[in-house]
N, C-alpha and C positions, 0 to 999 in steps of 0.2 A: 504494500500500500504506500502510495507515496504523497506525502502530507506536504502542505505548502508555508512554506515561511510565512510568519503574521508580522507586520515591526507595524507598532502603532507608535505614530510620530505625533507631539503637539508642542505648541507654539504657547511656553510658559511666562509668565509675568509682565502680560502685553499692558497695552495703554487703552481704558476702555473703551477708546473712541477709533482702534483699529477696524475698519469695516471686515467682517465676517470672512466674506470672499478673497479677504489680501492673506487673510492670515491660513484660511483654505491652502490657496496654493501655492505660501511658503512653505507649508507643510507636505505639500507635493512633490515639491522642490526638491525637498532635503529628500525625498522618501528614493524620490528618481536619480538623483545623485548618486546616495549609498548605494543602491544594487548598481548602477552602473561602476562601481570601485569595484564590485570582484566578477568572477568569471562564471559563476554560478551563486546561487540561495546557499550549497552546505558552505562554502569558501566564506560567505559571507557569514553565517552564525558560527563557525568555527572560530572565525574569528573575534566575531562580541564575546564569544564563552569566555575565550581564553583572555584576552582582554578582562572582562568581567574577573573572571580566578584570579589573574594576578592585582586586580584590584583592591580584591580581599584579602591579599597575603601570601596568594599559592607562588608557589617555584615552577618556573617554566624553564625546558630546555631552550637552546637559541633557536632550533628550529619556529617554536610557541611565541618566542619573545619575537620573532620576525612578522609574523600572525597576528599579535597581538597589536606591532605597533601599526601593520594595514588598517585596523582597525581605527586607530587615530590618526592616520593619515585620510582613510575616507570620511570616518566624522568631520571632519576640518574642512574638506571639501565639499560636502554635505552641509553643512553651518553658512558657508560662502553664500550657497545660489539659495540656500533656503530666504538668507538674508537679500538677497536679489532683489529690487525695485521696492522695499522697506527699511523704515528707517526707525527702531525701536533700541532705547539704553541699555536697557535692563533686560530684555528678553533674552531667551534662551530654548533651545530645542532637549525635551524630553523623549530617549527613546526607549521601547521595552520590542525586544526581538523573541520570537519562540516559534515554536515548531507545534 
């Protein structure tokens, strides 16, 4: 059976006068971005996992610590075009990945 990657992305600590639809398709933004960083869905949650694990304290071999830093190289890229044609201080993208 093969399950589809979920990432619910949102668009946290806005200004409440941001219209609905900009912060929609910042949100798209980012979502379109991050899968286009890896080459497939498992490449892409492989990498938040590990990310994630070593966030918490886990030990990664360097092949994990390679994995892990894609992971923060697509976020960053993902954060760019999310933030694309808006202009918000304090906002920040929330994501949760799972399977």
């Amino acid at each position: 059976m093969v399950t589809q990657l979920q990432i619910d992305v949102r668009l946290q600590e806005i200004p409440s006068d941001l219209r609905q639809e900009l912060r929609r398709k910042a949100e798209e933004r980012f979502e379109k971005e991050l899968r286009r960083s890896f080459p497939d869905e498992s490449a892409l949650f492989s990498a938040f996992k590990l990310f994630s694990d070593a966030s918490e304290g886990g030990l990664l071999t360097k092949a994990e610590e390679k994995q892990a830093t894609a992971w923060t190289k697509a976020f960053d890229k993902a954060r760019q075009a999310g933030f694309r044609d808006i202009a918000v201080e304090e906002a920040y993208f929330e994501v949760r990945v799972s399977q």
